[in-house]
PyMOL Python script that loads the backbone (N, CA, C, O; Angstrom):
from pymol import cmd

cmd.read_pdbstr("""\
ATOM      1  N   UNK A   1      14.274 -42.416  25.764  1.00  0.00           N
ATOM      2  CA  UNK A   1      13.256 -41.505  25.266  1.00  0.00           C
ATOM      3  C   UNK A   1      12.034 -41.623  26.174  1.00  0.00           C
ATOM      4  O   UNK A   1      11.502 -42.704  26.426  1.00  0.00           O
ATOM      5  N   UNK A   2      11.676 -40.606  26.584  1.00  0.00           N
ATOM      6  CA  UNK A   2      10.200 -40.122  27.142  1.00  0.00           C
ATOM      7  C   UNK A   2       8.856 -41.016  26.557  1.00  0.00           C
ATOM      8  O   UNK A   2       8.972 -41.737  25.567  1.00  0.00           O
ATOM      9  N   UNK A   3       8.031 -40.922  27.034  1.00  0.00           N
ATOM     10  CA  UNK A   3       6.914 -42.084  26.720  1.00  0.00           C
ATOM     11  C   UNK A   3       6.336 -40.786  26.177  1.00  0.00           C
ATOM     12  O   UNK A   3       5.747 -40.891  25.101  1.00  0.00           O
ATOM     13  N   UNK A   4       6.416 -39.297  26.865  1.00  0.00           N
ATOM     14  CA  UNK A   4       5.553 -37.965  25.896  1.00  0.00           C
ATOM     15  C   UNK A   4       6.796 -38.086  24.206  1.00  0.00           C
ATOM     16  O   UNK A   4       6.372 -38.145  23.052  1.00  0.00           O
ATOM     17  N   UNK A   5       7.695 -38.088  24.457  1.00  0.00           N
ATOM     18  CA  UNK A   5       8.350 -37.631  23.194  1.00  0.00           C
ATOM     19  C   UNK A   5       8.370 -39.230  22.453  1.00  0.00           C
ATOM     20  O   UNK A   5       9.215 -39.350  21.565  1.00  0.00           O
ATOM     21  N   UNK A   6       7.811 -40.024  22.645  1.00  0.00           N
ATOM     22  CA  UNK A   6       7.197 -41.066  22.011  1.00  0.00           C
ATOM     23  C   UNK A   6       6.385 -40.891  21.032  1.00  0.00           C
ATOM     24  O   UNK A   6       6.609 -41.032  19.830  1.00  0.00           O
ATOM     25  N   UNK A   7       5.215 -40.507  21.679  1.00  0.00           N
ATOM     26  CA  UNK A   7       3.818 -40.023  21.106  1.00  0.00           C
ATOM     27  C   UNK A   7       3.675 -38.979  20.158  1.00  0.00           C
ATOM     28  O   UNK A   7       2.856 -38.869  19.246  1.00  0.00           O
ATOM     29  N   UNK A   8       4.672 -38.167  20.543  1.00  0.00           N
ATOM     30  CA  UNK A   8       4.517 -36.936  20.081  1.00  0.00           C
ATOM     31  C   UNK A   8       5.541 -37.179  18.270  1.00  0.00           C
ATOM     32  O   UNK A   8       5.313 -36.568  17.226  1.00  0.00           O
ATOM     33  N   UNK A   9       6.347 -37.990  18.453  1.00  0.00           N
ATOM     34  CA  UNK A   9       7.379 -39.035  16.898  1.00  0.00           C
ATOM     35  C   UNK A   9       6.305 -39.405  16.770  1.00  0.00           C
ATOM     36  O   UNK A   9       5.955 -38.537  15.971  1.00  0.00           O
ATOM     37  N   UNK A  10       5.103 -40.241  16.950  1.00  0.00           N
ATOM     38  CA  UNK A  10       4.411 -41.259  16.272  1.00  0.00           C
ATOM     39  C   UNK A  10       3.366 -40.337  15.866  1.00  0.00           C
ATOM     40  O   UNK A  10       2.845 -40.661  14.799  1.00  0.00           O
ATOM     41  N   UNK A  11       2.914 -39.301  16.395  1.00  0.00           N
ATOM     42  CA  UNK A  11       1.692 -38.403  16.079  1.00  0.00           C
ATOM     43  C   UNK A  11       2.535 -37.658  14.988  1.00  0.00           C
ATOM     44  O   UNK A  11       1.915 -37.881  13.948  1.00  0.00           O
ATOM     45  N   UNK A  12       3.793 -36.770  14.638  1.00  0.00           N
ATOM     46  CA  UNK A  12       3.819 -36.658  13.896  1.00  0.00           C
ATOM     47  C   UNK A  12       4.235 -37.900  12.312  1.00  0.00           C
ATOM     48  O   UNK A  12       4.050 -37.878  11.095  1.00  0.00           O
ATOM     49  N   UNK A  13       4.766 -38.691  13.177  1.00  0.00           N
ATOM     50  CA  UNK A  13       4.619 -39.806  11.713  1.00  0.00           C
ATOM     51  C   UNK A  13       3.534 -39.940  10.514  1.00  0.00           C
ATOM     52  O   UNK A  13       3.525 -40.168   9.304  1.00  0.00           O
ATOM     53  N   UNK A  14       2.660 -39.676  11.526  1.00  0.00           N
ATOM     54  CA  UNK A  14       1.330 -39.903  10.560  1.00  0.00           C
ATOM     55  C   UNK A  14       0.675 -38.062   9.729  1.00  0.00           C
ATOM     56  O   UNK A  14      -0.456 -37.843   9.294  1.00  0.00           O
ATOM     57  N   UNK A  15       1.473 -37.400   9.761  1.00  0.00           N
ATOM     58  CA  UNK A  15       1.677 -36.109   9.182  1.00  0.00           C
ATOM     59  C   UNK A  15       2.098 -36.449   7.697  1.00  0.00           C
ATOM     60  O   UNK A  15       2.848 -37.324   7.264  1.00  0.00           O
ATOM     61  N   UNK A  16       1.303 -35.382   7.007  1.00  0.00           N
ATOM     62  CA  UNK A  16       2.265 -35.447   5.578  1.00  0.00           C
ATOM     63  C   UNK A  16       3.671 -34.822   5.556  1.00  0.00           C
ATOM     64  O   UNK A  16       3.941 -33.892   6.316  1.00  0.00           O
ATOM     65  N   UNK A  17       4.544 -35.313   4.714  1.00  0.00           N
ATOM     66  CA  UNK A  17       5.607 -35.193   4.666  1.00  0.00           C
ATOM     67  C   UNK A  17       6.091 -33.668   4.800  1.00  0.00           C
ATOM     68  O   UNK A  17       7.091 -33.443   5.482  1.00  0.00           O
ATOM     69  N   UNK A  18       5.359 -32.533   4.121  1.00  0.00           N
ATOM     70  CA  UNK A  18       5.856 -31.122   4.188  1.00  0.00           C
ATOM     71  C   UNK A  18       5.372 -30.713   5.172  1.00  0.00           C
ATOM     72  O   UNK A  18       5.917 -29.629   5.384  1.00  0.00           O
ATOM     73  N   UNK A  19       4.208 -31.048   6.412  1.00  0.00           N
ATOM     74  CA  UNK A  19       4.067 -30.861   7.177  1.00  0.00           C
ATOM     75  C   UNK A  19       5.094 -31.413   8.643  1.00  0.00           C
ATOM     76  O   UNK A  19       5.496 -30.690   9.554  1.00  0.00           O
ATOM     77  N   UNK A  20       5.240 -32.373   8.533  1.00  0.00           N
ATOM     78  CA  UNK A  20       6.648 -32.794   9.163  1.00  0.00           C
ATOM     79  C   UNK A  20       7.676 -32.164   9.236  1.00  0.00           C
ATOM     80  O   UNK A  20       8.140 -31.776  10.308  1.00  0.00           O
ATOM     81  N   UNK A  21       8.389 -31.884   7.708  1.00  0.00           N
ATOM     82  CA  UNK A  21       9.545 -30.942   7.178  1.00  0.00           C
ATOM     83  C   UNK A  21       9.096 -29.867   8.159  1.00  0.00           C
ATOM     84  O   UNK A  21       9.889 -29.775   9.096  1.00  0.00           O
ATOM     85  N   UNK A  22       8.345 -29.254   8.212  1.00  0.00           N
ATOM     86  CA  UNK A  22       7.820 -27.483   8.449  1.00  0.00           C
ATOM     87  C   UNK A  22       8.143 -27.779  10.180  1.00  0.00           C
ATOM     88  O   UNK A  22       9.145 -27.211  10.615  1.00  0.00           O
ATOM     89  N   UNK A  23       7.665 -28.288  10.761  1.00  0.00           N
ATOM     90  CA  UNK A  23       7.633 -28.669  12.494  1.00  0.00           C
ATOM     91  C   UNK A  23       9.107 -28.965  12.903  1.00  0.00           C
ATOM     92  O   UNK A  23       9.760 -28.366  13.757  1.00  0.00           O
ATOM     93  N   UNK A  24       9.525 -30.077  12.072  1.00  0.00           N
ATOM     94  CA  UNK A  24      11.073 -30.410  11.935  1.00  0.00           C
ATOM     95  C   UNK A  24      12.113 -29.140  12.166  1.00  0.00           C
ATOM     96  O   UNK A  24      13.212 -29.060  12.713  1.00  0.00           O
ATOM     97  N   UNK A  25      11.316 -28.252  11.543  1.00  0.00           N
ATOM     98  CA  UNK A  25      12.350 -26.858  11.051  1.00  0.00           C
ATOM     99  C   UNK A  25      12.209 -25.943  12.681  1.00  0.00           C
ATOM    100  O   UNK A  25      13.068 -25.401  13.376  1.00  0.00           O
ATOM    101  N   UNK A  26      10.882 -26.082  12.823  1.00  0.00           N
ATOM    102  CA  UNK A  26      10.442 -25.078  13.590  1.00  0.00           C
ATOM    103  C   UNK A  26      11.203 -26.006  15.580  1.00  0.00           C
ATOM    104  O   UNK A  26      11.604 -25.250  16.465  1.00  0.00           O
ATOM    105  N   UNK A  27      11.202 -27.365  15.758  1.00  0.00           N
ATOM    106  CA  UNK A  27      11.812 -28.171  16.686  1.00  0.00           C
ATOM    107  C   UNK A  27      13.582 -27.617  16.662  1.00  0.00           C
ATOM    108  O   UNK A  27      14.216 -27.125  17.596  1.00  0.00           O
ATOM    109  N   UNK A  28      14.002 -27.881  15.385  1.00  0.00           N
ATOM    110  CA  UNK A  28      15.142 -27.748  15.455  1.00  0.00           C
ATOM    111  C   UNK A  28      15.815 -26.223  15.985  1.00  0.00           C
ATOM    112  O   UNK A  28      16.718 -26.036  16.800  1.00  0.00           O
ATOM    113  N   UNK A  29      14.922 -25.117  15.108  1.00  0.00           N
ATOM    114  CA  UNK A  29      15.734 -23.198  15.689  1.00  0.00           C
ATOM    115  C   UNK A  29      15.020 -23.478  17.132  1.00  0.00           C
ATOM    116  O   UNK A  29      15.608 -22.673  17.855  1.00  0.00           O
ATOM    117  N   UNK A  30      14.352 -23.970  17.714  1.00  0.00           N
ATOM    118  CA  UNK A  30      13.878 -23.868  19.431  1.00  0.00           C
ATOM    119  C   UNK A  30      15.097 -24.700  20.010  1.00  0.00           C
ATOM    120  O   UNK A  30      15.508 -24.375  21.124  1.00  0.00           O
ATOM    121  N   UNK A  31      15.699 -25.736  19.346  1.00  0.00           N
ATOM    122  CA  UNK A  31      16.604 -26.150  20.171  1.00  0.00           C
ATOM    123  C   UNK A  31      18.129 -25.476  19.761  1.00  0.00           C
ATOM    124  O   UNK A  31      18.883 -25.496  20.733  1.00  0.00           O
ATOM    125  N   UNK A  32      18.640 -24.982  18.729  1.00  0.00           N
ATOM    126  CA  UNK A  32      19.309 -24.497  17.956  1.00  0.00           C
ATOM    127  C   UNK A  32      19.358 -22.255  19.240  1.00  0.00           C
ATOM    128  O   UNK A  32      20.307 -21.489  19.411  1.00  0.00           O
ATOM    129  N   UNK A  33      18.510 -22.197  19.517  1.00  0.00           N
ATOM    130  CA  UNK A  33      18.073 -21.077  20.640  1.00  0.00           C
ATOM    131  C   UNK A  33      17.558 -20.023  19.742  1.00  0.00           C
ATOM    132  O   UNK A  33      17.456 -18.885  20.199  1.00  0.00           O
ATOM    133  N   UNK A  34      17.164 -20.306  18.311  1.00  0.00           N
ATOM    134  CA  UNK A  34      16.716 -19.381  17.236  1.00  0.00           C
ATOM    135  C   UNK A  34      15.710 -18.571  17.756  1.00  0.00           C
ATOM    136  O   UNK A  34      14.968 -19.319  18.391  1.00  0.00           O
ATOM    137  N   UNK A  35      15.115 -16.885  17.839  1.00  0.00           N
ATOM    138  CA  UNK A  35      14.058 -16.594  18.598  1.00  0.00           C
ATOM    139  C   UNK A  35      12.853 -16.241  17.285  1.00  0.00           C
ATOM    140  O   UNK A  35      12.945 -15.225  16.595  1.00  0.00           O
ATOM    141  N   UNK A  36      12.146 -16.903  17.173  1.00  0.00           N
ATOM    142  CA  UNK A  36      10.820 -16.653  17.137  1.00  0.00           C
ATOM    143  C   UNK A  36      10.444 -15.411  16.302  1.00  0.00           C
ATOM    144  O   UNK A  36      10.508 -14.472  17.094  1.00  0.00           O
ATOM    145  N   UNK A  37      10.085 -14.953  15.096  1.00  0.00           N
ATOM    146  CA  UNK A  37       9.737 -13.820  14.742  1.00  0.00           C
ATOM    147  C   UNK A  37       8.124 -14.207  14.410  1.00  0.00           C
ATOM    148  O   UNK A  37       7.617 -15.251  14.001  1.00  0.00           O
ATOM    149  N   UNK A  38       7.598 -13.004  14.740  1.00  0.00           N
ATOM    150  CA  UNK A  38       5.977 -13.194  14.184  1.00  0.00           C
ATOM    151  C   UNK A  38       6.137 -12.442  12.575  1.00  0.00           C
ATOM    152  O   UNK A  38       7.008 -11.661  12.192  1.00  0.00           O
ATOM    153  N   UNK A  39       4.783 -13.082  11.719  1.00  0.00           N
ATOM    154  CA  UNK A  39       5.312 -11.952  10.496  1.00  0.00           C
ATOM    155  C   UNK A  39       3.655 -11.115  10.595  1.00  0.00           C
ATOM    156  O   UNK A  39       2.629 -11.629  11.040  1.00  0.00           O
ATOM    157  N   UNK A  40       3.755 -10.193  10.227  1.00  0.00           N
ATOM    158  CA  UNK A  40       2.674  -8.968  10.597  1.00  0.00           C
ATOM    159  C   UNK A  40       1.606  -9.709  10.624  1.00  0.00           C
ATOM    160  O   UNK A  40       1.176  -9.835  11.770  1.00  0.00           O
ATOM    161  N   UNK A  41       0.996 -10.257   9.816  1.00  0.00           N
ATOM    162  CA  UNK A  41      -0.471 -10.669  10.526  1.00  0.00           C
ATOM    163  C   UNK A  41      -0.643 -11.385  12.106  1.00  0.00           C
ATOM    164  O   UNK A  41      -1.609 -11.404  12.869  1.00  0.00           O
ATOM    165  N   UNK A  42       0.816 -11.988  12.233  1.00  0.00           N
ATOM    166  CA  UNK A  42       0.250 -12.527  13.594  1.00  0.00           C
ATOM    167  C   UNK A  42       0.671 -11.601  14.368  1.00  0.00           C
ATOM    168  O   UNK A  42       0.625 -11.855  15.572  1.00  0.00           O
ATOM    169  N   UNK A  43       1.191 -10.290  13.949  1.00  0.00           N
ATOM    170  CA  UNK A  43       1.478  -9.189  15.381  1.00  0.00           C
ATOM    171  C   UNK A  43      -0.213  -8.347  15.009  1.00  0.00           C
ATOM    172  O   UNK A  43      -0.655  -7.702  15.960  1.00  0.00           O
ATOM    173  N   UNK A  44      -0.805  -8.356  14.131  1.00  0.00           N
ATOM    174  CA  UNK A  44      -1.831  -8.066  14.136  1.00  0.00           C
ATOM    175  C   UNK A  44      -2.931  -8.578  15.313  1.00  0.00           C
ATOM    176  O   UNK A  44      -3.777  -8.060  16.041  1.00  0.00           O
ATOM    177  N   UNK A  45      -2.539  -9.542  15.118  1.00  0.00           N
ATOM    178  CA  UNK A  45      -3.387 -10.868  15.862  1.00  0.00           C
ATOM    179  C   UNK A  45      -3.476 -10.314  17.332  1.00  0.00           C
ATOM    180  O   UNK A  45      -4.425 -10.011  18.055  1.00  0.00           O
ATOM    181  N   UNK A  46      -2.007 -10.301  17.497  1.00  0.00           N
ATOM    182  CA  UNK A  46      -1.719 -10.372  19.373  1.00  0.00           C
ATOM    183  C   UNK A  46      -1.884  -8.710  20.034  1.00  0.00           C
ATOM    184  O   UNK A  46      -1.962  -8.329  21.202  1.00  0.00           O
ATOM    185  N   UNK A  47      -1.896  -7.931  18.694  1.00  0.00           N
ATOM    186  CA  UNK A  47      -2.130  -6.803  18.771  1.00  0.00           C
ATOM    187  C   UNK A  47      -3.997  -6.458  19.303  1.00  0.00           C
ATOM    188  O   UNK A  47      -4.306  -5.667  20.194  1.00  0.00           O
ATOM    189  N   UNK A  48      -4.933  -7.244  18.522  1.00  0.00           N
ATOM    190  CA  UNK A  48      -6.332  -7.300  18.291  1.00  0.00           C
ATOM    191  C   UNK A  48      -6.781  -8.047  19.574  1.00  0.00           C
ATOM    192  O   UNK A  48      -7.874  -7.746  20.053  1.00  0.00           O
ATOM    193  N   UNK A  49      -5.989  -9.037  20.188  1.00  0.00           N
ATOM    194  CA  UNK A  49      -6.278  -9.931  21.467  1.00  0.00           C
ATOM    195  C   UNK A  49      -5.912  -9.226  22.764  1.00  0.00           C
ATOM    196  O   UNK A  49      -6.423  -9.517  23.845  1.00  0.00           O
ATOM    197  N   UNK A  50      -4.785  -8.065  22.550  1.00  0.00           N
ATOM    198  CA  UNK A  50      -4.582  -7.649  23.171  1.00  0.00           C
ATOM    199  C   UNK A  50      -5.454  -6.313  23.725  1.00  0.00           C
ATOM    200  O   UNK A  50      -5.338  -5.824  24.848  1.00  0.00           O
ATOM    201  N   UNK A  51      -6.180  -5.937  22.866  1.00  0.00           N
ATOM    202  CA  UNK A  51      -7.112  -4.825  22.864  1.00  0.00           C
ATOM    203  C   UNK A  51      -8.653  -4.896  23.067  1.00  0.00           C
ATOM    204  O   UNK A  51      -9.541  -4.127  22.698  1.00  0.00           O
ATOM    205  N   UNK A  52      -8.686  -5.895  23.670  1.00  0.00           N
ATOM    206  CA  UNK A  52      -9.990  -6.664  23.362  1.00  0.00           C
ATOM    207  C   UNK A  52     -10.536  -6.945  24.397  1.00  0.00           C
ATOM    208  O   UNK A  52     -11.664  -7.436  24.423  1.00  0.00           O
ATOM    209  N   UNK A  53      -9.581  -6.590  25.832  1.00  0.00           N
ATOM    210  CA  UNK A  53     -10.665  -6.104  26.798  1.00  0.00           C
ATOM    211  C   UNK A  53     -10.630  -7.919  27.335  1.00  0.00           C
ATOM    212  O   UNK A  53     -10.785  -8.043  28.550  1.00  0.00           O
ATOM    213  N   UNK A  54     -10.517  -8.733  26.854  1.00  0.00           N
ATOM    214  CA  UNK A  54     -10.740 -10.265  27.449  1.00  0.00           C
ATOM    215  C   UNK A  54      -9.389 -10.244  28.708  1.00  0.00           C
ATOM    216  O   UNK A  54      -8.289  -9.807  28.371  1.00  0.00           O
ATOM    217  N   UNK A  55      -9.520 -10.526  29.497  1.00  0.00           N
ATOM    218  CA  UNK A  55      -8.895 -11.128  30.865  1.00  0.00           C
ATOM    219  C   UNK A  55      -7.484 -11.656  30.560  1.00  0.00           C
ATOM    220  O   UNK A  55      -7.924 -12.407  29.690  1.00  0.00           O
ATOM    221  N   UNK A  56      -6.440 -11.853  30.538  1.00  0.00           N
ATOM    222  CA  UNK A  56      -5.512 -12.739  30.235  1.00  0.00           C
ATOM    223  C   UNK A  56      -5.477 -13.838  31.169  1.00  0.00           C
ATOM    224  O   UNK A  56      -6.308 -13.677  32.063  1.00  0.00           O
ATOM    225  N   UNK A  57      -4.701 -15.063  31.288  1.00  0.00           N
ATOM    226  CA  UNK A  57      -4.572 -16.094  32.286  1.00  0.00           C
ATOM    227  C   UNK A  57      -3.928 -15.318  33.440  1.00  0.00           C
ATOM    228  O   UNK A  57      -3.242 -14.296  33.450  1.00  0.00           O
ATOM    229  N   UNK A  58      -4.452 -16.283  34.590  1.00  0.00           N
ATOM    230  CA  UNK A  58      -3.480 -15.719  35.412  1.00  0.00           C
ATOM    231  C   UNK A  58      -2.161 -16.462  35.559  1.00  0.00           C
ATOM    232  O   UNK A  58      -2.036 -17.368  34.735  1.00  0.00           O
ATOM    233  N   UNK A  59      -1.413 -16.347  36.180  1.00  0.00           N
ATOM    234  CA  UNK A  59       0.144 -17.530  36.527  1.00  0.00           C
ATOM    235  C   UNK A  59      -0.655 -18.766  37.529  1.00  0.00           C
ATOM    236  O   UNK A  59       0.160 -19.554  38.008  1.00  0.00           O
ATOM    237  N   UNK A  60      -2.105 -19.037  37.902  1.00  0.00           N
ATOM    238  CA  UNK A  60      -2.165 -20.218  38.076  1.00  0.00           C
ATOM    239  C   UNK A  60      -3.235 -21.003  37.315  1.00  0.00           C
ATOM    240  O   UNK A  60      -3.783 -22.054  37.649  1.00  0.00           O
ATOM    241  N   UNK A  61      -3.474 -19.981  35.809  1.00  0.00           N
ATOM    242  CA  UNK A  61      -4.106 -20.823  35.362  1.00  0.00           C
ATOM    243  C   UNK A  61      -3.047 -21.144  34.450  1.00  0.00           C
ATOM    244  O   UNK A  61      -2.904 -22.364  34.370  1.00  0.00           O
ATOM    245  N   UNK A  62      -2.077 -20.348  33.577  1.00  0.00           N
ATOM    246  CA  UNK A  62      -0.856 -21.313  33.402  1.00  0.00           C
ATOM    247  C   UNK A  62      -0.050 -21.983  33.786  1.00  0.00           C
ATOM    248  O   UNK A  62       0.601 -22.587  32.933  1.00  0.00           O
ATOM    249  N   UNK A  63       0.209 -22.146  34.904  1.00  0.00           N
ATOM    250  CA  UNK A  63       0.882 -23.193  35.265  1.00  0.00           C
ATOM    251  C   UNK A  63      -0.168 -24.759  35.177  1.00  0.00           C
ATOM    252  O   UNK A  63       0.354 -25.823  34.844  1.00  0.00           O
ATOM    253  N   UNK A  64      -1.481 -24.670  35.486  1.00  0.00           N
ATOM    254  CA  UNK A  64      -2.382 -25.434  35.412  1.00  0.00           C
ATOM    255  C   UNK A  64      -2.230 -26.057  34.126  1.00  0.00           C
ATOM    256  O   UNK A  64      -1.966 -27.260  34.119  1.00  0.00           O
ATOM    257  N   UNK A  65      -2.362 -25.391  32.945  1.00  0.00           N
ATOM    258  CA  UNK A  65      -2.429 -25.889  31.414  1.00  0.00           C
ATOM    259  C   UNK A  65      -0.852 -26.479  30.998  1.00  0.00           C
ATOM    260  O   UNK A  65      -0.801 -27.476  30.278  1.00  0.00           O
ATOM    261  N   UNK A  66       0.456 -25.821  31.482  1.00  0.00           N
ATOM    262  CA  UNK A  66       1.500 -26.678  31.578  1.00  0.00           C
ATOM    263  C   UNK A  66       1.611 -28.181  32.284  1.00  0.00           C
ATOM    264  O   UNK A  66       2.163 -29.247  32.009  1.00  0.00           O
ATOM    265  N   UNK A  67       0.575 -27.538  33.598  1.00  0.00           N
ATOM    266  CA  UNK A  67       1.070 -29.228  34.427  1.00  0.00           C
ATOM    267  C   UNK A  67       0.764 -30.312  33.545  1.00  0.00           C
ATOM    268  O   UNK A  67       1.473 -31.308  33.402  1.00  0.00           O
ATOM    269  N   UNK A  68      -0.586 -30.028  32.813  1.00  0.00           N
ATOM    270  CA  UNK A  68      -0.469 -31.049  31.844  1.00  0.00           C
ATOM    271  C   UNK A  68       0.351 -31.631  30.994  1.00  0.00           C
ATOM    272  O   UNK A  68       0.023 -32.730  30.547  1.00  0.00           O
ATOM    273  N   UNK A  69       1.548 -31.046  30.600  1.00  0.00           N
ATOM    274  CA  UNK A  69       1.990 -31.478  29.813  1.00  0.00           C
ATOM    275  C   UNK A  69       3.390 -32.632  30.171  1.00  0.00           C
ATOM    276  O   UNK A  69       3.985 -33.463  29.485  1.00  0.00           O
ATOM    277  N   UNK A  70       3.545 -32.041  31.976  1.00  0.00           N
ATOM    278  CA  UNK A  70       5.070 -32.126  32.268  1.00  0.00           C
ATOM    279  C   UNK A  70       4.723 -33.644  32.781  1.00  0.00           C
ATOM    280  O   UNK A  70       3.615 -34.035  33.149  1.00  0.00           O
ATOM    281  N   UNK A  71       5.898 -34.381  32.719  1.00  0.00           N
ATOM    282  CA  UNK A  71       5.890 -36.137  32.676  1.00  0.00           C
ATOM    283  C   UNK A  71       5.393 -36.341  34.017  1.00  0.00           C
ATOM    284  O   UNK A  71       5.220 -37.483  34.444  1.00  0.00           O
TER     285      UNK A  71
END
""", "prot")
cmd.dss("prot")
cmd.show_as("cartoon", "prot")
cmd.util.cbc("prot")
cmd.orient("prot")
């Protein structure tokens, strides 16, 4: 095991239990290849962010905010 997927068991350890359950669920259909549905308020959301005139990232400021994450 990863020293990130370490941290990331012990950070949720300290979660309440239905909050665990809920992440648990949501870990498992990402590995399971389940896709993702938004339910209307959050297509609202991406709908309202999207219209809003703000800049999106570019591909090197995401890759920037990934590098962080990768081991």
């Amino acid at each position: 095991m990863t020293k990130l997927m370490r941290e990331l068991i012990e950070r949720l350890e300290a979660l309440p239990d239905a909050e665990q359950d809920a992440l648990a669920r949501e870990f498992l259909s990402v590995l399971e290849g389940q896709v993702y549905v938004l339910t209307p308020e959050q297509e609202e959301e991406v709908r309202k962010a999207l219209e809003d005139g703000e800049p999106n990232a570019s591909p090197q400021e995401v890759d920037a905010f990934f590098a962080r994450f990768r081991g």
